[in-house]
C-alpha positions in Angstrom: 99.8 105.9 44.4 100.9 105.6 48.2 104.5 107.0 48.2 105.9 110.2 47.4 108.7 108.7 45.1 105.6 107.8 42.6 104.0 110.8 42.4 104.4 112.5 39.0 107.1 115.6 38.6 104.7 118.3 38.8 103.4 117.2 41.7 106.7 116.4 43.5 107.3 120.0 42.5 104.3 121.5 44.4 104.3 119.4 47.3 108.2 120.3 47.9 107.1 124.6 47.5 104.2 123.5 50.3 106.5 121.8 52.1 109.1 125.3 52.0 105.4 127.9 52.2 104.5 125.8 55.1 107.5 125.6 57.1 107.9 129.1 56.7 104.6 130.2 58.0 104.6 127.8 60.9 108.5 126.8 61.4 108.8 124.0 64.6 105.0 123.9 65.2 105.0 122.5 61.6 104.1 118.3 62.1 103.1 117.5 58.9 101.4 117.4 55.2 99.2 115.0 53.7 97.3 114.5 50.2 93.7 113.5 50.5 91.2 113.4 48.3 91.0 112.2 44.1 94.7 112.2 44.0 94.9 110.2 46.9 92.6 107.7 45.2 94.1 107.5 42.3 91.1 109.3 40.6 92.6 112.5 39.2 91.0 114.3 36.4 93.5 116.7 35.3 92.4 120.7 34.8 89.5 119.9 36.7 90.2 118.1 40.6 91.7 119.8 43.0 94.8 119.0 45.3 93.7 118.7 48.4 95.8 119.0 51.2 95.7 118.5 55.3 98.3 119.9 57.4 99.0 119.1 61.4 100.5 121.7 63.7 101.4 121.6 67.2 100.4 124.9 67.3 99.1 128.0 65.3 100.6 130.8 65.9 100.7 131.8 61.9 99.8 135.4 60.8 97.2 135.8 58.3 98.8 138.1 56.0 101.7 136.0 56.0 100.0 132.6 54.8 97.9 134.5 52.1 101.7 135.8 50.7 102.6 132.7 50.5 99.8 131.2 48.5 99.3 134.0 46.2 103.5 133.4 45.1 102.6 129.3 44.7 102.9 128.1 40.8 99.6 126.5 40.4 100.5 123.8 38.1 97.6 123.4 35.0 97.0 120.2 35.9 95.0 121.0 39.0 91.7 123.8 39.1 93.5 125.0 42.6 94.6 124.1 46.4 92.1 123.5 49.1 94.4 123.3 52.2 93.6 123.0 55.7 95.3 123.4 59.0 94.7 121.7 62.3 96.2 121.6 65.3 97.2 118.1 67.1 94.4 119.1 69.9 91.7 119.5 66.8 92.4 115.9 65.9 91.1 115.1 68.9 87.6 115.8 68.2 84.6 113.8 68.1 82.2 116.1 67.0 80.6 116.5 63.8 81.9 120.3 63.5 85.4 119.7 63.8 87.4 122.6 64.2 90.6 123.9 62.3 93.0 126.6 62.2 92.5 127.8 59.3 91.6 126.7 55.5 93.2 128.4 52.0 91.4 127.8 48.7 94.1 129.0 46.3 93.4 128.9 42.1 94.7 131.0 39.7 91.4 133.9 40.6 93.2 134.8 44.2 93.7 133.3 47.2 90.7 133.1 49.8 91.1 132.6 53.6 88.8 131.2 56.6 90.0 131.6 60.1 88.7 128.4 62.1 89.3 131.0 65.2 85.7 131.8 65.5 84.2 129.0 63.5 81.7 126.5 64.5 83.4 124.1 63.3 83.6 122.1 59.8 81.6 118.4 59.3 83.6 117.7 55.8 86.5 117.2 57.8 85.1 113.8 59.2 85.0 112.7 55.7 88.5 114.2 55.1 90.3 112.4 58.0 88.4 108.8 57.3 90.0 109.5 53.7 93.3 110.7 54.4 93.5 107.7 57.4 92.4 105.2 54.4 94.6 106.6 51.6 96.5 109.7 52.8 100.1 110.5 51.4 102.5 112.1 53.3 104.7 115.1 51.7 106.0 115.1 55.5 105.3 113.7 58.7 104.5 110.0 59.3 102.0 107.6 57.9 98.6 109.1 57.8 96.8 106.1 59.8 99.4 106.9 62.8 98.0 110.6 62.5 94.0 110.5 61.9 92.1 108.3 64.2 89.2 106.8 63.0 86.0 108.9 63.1 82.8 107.7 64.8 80.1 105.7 62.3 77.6 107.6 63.6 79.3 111.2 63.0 80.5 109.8 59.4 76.9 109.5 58.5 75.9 112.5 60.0 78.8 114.1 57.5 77.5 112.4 54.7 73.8 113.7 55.6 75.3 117.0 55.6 77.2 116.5 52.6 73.9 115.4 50.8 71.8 118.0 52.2 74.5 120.9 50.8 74.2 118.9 47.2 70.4 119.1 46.8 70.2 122.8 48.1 72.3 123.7 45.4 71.2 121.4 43.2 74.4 120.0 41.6 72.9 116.7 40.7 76.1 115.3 39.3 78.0 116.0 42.7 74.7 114.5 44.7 74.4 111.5 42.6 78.1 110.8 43.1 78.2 111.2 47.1 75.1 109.7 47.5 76.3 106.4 45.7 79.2 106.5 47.9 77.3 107.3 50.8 75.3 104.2 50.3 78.3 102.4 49.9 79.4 103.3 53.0 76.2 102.4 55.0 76.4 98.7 53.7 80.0 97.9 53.8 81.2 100.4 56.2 84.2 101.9 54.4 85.3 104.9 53.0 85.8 105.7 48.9 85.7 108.3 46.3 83.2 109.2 44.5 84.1 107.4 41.2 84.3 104.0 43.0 80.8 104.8 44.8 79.7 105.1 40.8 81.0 101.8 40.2 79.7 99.7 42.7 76.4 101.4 42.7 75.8 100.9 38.5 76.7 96.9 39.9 73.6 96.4 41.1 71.2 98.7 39.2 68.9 98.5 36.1 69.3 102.7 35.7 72.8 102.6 35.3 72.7 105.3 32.2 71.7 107.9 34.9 74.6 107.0 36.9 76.8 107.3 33.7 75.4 110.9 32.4 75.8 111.9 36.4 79.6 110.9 36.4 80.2 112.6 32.8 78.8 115.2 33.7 81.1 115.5 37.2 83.9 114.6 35.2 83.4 117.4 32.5 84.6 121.3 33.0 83.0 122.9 36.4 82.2 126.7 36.2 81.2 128.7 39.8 77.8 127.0 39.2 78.7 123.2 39.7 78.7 120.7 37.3 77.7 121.2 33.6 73.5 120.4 33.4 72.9 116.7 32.5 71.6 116.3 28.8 68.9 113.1 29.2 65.3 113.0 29.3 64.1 112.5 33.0 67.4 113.2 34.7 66.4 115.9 36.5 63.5 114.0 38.7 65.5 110.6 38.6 68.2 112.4 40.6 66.2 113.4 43.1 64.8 110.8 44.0 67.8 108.9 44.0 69.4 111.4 46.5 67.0 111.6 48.7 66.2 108.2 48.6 69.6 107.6 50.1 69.4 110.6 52.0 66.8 108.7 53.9 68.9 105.5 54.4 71.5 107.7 55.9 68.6 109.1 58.6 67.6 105.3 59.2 71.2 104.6 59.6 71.6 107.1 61.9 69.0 106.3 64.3 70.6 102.3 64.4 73.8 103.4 65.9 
């Protein structure tokens, strides 16, 4: 899935009303739209992943009012649990910090519409991870390829996003979700490239005698999310197994760190 042409109907539908929402709310400054993330990787779950989406301006000079309207009157197709959208400004790609900073971000699902102004923000480190992902796989909806847009980010702030990633995972304790970036995280330590989280599964049950944790972690990521995370894993010993596993890797990532 690289081109818009093979992207199924429904979604040619709702990138064509982003395309119209966004234009209106930003007219000329308006650069251009990319899909990132599961769809991106060709590792959609339908009625559970989200689209996500990264849009370049020139400029913001968007009203907040005005981009909230135009989310709340967006379909959402059932195929997808909602929209997480941001905005950045051609300056903001510049950036080689780990809080990167944005215009603004929408999550949109069929509860409401909720927006964050990146006005006063310190800044967001999942972005690093979102622009090494959209560089790698991004589709445009407009705009040029997304490897002429997003630059590649800095090893060392990549594993300081993936720290930060990790650290998020076990505060909440979603062990599904922390199982899945940590595989991938480790994936990214030894070979130094970017994937999703169901490819970090697969190569990391390659090379391990555990695999059935990794398995009840991924069916459990893959199965119906509430506000809470991902469903609680069923098998005896999961619970401890998980955490060491994350922060087993969340250590690798620290030693990493300190080598750069």
């Amino acid at each position: 899935m690289t081109k818009n042409s093979v992207l199924p109907a429904w979604l040619r539908t709702v990138a064509t009303s982003l395309k119209v929402g966004l234009f209106s709310i930003h007219q000329t400054d308006l650069k251009s739209i990319y899909i990132h993330g599961s769809i991106a990787f060709g590792h959609f779950v339908e009625g559970s992943s989200d689209l996500d989406i990264l849009v370049v301006v020139e400029c913001d000079r968007s009203d907040p009012s005005t981009v909230k309207v135009v989310f709340e009157s967006l379909s959402l197709p059932k195929y997808i649990s909602g929209i997480e959208l941001t905005t950045v400004s051609v300056h903001d790609l510049k950036s080689d910090l780990l809080l990167k900073p944005f215009r603004y971000h929408v999550n949109a699902t069929a509860s409401g519409v909720r927006y964050v102004s990146g006005e006063k923000h310190a800044g967001d480190a999942d972005l690093v991870l979102h622009y090494e992902v959209a560089r790698t796989v991004g589709i445009p909806i407009l705009g040029p390829a997304a490897s002429d847009v997003f630059l590649p980010q800095v090893r060392k702030v990549v594993l300081e996003a993936l720290a930060s990633e990790l650290e998020w995972a076990l505060q909440n304790e979603d062990w599904p979700y922390a199982v899945l970036n940590a595989s991938r995280a480790q994936l990214y330590i030894q070979e130094g490239r970017m994937c999703s989280k169901l490819d970090g599964w697969l190569w990391a049950r390659g090379s391990r005698e555990d695999a059935k944790y990794l398995d009840a972690a991924l069916v459990a990521y893959l199965s119906p999310r509430d506000t809470h995370g991902s469903p609680p894993v069923e098998l005896p010993g999961y619970p401890q197994w998980a955490l060491t596993y994350v922060e087993d890797i969340a250590h690798q990532i620290r030693e990493a760190i300190n080598l750069v």
